[in-house]
MIVOVO-514579 format. One line per 2 residues: their letters; for each residue x negated, y, z of C-alpha. Coordinates in Angstrom, 2 decimals, m for minus. Each point is the difference from the previous one (the first is absolute). Layout:
<recs>
A) X/Y/Z  ... $
</recs>
This chain:
<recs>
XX) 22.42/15.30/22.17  m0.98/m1.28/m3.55 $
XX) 1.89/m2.40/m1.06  m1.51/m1.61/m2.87 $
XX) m3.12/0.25/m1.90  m0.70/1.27/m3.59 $
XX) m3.11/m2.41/m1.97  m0.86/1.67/m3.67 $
XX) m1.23/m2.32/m2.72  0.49/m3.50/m0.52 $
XX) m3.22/m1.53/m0.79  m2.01/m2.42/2.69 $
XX) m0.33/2.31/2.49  3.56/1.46/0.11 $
XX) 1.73/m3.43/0.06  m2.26/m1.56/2.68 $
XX) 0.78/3.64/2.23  3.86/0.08/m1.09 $
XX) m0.26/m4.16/1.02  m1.55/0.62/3.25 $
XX) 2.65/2.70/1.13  2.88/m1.91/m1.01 $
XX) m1.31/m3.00/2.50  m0.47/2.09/2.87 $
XX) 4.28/0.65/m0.66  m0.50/3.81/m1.36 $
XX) 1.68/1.01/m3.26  m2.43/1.22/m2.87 $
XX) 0.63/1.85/m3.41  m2.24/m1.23/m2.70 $
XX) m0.51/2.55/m2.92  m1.67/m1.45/m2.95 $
XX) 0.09/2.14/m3.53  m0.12/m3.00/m1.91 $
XX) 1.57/m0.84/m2.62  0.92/3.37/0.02 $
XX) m3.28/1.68/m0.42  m3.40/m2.17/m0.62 $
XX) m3.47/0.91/0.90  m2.92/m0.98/m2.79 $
XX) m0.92/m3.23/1.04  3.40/m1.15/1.24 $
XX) 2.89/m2.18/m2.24  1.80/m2.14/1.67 $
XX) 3.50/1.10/2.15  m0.98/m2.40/2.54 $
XX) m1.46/0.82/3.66  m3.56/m0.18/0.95 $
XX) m1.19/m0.26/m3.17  m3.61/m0.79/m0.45 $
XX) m1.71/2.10/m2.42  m3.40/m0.97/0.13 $
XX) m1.12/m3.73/0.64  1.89/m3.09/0.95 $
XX) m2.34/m0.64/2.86  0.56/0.73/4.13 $
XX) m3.36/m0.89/m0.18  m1.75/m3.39/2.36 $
XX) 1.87/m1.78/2.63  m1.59/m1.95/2.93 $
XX) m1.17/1.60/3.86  m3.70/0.65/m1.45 $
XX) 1.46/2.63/m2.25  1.31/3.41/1.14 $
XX) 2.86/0.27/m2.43  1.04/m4.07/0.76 $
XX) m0.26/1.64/4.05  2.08/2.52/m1.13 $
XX) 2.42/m1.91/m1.69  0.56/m1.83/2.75 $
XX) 0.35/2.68/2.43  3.03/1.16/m2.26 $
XX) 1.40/m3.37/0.13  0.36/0.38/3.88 $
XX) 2.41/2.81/m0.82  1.69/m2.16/m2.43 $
XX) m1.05/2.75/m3.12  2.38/m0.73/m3.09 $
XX) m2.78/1.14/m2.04  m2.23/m2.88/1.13 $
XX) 2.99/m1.97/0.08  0.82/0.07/m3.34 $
XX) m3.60/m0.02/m1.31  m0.60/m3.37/1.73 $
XX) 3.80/m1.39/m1.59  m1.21/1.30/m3.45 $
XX) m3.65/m1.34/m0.48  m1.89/m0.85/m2.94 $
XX) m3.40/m1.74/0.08  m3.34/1.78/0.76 $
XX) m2.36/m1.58/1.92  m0.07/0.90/3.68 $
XX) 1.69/3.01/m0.82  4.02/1.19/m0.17 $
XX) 1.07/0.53/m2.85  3.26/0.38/m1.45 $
XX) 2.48/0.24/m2.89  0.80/3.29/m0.10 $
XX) 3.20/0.18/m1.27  1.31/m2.97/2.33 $
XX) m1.58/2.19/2.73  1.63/2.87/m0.53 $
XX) 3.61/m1.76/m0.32  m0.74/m1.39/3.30 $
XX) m0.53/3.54/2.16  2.76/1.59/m2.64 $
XX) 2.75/m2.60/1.09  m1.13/0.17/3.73 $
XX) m0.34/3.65/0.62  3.23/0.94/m1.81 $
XX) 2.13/m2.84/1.70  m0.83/1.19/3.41 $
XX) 3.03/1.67/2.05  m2.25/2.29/1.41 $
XX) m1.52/1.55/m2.92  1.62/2.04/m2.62 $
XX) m1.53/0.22/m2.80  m0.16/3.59/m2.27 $
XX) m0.74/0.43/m3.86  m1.52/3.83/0.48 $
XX) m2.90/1.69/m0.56  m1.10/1.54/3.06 $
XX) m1.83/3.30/m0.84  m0.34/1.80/3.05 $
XX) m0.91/m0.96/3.67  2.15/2.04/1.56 $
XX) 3.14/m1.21/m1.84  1.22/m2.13/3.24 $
XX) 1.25/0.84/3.94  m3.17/1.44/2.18 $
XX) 0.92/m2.08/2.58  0.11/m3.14/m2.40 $
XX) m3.39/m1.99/m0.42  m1.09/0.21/m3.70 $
XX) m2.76/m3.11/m1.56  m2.12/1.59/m2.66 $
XX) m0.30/m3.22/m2.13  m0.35/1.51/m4.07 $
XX) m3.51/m1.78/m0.53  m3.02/1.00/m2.19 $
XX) 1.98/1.06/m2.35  2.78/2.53/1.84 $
XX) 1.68/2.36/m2.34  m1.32/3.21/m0.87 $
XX) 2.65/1.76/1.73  m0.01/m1.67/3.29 $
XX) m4.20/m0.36/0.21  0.02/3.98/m0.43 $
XX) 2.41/0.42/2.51  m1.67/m2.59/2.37 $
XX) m3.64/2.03/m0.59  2.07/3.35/0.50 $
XX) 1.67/m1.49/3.43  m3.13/m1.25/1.41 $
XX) m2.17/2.89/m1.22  m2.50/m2.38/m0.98 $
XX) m1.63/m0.69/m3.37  1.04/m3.43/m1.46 $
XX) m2.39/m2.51/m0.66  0.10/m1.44/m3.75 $
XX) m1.78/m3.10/m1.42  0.66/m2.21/m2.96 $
XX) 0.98/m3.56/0.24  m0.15/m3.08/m3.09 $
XX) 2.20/m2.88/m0.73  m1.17/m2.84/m1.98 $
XX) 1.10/m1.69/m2.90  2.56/m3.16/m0.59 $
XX) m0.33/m2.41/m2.16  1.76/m3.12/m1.31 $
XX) m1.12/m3.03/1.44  1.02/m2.08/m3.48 $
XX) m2.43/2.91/m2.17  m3.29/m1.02/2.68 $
XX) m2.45/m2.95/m2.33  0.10/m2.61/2.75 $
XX) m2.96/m1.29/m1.81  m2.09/2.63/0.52 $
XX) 1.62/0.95/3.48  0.26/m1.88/3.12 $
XX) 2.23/m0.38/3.46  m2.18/m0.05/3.07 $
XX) m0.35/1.96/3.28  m3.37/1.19/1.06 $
XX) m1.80/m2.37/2.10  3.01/m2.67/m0.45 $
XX) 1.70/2.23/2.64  3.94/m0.51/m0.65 $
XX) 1.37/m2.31/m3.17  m0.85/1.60/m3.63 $
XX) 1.65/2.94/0.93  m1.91/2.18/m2.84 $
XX) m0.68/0.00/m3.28  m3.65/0.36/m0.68 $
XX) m1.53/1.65/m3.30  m3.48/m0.56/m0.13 $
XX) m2.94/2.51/m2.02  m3.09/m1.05/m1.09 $
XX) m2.27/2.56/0.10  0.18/0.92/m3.28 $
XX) 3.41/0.00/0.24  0.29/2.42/2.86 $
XX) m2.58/2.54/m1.86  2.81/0.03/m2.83 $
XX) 2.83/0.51/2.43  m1.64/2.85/2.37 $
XX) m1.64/2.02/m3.06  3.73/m0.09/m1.36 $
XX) 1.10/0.76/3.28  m1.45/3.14/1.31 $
XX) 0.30/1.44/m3.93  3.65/m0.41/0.06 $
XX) 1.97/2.65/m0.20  2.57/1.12/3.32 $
XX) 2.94/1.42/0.63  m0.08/3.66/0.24 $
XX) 1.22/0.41/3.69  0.16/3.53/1.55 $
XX) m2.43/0.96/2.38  m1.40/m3.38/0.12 $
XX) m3.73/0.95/m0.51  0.62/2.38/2.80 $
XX) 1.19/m2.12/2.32  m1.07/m2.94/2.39 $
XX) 0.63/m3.83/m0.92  0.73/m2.02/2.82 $
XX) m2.63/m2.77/0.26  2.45/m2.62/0.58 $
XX) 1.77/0.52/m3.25  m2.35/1.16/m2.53 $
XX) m0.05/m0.52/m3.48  m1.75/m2.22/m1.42 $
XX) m1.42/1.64/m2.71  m0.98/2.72/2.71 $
XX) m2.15/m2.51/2.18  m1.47/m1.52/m2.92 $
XX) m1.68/3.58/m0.50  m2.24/m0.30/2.69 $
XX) m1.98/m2.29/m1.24  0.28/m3.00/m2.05 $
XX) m0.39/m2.77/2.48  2.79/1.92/2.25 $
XX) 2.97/m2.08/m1.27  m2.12/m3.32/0.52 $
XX) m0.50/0.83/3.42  3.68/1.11/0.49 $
XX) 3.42/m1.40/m1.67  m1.90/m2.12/m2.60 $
XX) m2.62/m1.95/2.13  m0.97/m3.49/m0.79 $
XX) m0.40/m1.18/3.51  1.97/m2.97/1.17 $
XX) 2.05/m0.56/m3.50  m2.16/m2.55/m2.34 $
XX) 2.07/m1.71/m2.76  0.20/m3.93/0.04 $
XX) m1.36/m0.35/m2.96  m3.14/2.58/0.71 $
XX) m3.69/m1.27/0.68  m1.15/3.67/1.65 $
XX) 1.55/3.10/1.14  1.94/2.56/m1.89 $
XX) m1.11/3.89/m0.59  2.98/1.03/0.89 $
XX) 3.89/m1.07/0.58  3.20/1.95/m0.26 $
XX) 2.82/m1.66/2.37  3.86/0.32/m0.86 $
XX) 2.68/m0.42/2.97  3.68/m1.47/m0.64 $
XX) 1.97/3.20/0.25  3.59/m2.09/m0.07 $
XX) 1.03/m2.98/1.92  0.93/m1.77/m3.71 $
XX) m3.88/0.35/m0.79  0.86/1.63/m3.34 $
XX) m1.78/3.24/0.84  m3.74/0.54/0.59 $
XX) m1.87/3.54/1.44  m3.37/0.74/m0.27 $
XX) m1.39/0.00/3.25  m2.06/3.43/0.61 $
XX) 0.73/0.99/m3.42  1.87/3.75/1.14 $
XX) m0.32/1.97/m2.79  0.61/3.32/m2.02 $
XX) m0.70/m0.88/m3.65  2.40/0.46/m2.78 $
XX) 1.94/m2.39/m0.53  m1.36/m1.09/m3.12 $
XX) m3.55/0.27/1.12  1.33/m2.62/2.96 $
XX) 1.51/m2.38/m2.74  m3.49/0.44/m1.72 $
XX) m2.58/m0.59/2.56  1.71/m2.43/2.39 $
XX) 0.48/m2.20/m3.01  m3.72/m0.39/0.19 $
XX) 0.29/m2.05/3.08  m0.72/m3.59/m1.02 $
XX) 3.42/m1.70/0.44  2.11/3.14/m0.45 $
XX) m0.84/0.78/m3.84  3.73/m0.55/m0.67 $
XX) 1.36/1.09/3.56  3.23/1.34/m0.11 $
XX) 0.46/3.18/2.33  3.48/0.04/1.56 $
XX) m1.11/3.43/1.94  m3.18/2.13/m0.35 $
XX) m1.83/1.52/2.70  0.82/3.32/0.89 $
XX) m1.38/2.64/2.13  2.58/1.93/2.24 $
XX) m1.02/3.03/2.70  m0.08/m0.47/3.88 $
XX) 0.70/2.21/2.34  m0.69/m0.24/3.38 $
XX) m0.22/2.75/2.98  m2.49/1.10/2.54 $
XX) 1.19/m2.29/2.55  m2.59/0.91/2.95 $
XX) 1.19/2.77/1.54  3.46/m0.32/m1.30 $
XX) 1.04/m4.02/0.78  m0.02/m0.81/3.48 $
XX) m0.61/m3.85/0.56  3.76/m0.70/m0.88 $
XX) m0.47/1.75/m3.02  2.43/2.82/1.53 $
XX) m1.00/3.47/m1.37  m1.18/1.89/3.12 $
XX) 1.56/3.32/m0.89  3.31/m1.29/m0.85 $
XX) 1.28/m2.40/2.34  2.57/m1.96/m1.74 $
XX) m2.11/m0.61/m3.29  m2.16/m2.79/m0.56 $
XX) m1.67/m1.14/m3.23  m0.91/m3.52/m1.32 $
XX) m1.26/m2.14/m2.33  m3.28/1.17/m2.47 $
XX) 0.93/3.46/0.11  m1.69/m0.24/3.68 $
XX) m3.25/m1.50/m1.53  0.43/m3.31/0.91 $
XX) m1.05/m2.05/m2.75  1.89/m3.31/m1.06 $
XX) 3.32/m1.55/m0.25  m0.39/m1.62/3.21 $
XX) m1.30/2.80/1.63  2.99/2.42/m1.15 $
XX) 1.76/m2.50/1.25  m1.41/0.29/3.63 $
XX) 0.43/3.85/m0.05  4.30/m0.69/m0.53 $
XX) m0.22/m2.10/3.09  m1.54/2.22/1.87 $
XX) 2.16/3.24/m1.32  3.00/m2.00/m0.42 $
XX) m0.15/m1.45/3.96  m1.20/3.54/1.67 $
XX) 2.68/1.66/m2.03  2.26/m2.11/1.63 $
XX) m1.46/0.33/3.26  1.37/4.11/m0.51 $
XX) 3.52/m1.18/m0.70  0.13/m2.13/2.69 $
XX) m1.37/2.20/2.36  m3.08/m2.16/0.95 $
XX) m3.76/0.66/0.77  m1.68/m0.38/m3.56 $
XX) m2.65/m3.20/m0.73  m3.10/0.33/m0.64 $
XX) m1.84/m3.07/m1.41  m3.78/m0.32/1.44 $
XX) m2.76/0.66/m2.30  m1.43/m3.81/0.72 $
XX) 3.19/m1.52/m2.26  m0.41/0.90/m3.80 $
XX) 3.44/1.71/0.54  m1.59/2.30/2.47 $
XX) m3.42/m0.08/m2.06  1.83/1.58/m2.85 $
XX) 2.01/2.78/2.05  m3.19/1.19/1.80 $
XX) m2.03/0.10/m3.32  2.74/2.45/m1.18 $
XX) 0.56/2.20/2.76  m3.78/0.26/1.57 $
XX) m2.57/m0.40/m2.98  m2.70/2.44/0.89 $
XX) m1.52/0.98/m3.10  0.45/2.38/m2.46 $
XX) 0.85/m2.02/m3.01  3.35/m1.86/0.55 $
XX) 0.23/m3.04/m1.96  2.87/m2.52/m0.68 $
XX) m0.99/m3.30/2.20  1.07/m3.80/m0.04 $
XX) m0.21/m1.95/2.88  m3.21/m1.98/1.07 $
XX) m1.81/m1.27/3.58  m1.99/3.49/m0.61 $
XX) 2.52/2.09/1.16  1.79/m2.72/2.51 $
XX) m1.39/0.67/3.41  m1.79/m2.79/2.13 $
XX) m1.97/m0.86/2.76  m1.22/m3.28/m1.42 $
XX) m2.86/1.03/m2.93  m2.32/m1.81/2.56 $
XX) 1.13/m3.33/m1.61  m2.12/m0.40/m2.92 $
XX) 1.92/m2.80/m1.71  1.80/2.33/m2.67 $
XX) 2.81/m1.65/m0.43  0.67/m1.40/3.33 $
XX) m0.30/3.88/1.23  3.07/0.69/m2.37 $
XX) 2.01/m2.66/1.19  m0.72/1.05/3.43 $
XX) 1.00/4.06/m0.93  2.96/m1.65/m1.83 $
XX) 1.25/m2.31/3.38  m0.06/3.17/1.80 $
XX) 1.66/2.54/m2.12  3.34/m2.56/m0.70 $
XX) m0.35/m0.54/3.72  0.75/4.15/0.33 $
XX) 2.28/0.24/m2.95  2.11/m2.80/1.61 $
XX) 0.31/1.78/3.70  1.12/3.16/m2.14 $
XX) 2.41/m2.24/m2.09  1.43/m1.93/3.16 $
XX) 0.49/3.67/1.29  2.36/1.44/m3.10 $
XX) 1.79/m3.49/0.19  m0.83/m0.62/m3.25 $
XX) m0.18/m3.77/m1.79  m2.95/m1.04/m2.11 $
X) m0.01/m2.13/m3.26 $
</recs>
């Protein structure tokens, strides 16, 4: 009988599966290679460490990631936990201050008595007991050594996309005079800083743009660019009204002082709870450095922005989950193996999130010698799980939760929103049965 249960990798996903095991009274080993060994796009020697944006993205019942987030919160997720106990404003969304964040699930993972935590670099699958359950938790951006030996276990080709953070800025370098704070549509308090174009303006800034010269990354102009996270100089190719329809539209932002609307606005988010630090929302990139400093600077408002980090772009890998993930992310062909987090082809920091609960608790189930859970595909838990182990087509894409993929019986209510709320009733209503039945505790 197994007697504990090994998680590898320490980012979202890792901690929230490592988290969830520990609760149910099962002892875990957490292996992180940090600060040992760093990937690309990771610096910091702290736990979940969020690479990319500062944003879990909206809250609220209407939304499938606020749904979501509250699911987790039934389980009493430390991820969500500490996101909520570390937020910065952003409109009706949750956003936090990273660092602070990070702290947070770094001082509560390693001061539980049921998880040990391991400074190691995990390079092979196979490096633990056969009869001990093994979390596959390494991210979009696993090692070389262990995403060969994962696509040479599971005889499948790996998946590969490339992923974009944005820049951060200094919120004392932004022209307030030029720049204003307002959410779109008065949603929220200022949460945002808002840089508005003229048209003239933007014609400068997007010629300069899609001229500027990137970062020579390899194999990116072979390679798919995840829709979610593209750069912004890469949408702004497809045609020149693409980034005023996207990250840069006008709609809903109109400075006090303004007498008509604007051609186009670029929106910053507070990236720390201090409000010293400013990213550029949708503003993923792959330009050099320099050509960053040089063409953001053309944003009206950040001529003499200080950048405190540049965008980078970093390589994702993710696996053929259908066909190899079963619904608890368990690998069918090896029984004691599952794998969570992005490298699964969910898509989000909530949503890697979900995928440790769901590893985390069915690993548990093994160790504990108890029939394994299965989360219905009409919760966004659930919705997310069957998405990964049934899609039927042929081109296997990562995937963020939404209401698409949630299944209901209620689209006969045309009300829009009041058809969410309804889908979002139910699904907590299941997610709370399957909660009462672990003996879990919620937020």
């Amino acid at each position: 009988m197994a007697k504990l249960v090994h998680v590898i990798g320490a980012g979202l996903a890792g901690c929230e599966a490592a988290w969830q095991i520990a609760s149910l009274g099962v002892n875990v080993k957490l292996y992180e290679m940090k600060p040992s060994v760093y990937s690309p796009a990771h610096h910091s020697d702290k736990l979940a460490e969020l690479v990319c944006s500062n944003s879990f993205k909206a809250s609220g019942l209407e939304n499938a990631t606020g749904l979501l987030k509250e699911e987790l919160k039934c389980f009493n997720s430390i991820i969500v936990k500490c996101a909520y106990a570390n937020t910065v404003p952003a409109g009706g969304a949750l956003a936090v201050d990273r660092e602070a964040f990070s702290e947070s699930v770094t001082q509560a993972i390693k001061s539980h008595p049921l998880i040990e935590f391991i400074n190691q670099e995990i390079k092979m699958v196979d490096s633990f007991p056969s009869d001990e359950p093994v979390i596959i938790a390494t991210g979009p951006l696993t090692s070389d050594s262990l995403a060969s030996d994962i696509i040479n276990w599971t005889g499948l080709d790996g998946l590969s996309f490339y992923d974009a953070a944005a820049p951060v800025i200094s919120y004392d370098s932004i022209d307030m005079t030029k720049a204003f704070k307002g959410s779109r549509y008065g949603k929220g308090s200022d949460d945002y800083i808002n840089c508005p174009m003229n048209k003239d303006e933007y014609a400068v800034f997007y010629d300069a743009l899609i001229n500027a010269e990137a970062a020579d990354i390899k194999g990116f102009d072979d390679i798919k660019v995840y829709e979610g996270c593209m750069p912004v100089e890469t949408m702004a190719k497809r045609g020149k009204d693409t980034l005023r329809f996207g990250p840069l539209k006008p709609v809903g932002l109109l400075h006090p002082d303004a007498t008509s609307d604007h051609w186009a606005v670029v929106q910053l988010r507070q990236d720390n709870l201090e409000g010293t630090l400013y990213n550029l929302v949708g503003f993923q990139t792959r330009l050099k450095f320099g050509e960053q400093k040089r063409v953001f600077s053309l944003i009206p408002g950040l001529e003499s922005a200080e950048f405190e980090r540049y965008g980078v772009m970093h390589r994702n890998t993710y696996v053929k989950a259908p066909g190899l993930l079963d619904q608890t992310y368990r690998a069918f062909e090896h029984g004691n193996v599952f794998f969570a987090g992005q490298i699964t082809g969910v898509e989000g920091y909530i949503e890697s999130t979900s995928s440790g609960l769901v590893a985390g608790i069915n690993a548990a189930m093994i160790v504990l010698e108890r029939e394994k859970v299965i989360f219905p595909a009409n919760t966004a838990i659930g919705a997310l799980s069957h998405y990964i182990a049934n899609f039927p087509g042929k081109n296997f894409q990562p995937m963020g939760i939404n209401f698409g993929i949630i299944q209901s019986d209620n689209y006969k209510i045309r009300d829009k929103k009041e058809r969410k709320l309804l889908v979002s009733k139910l699904a907590l209503e299941e997610v709370g049965k399957i909660c009462s039945s672990l003996g879990l505790m919620a937020i």
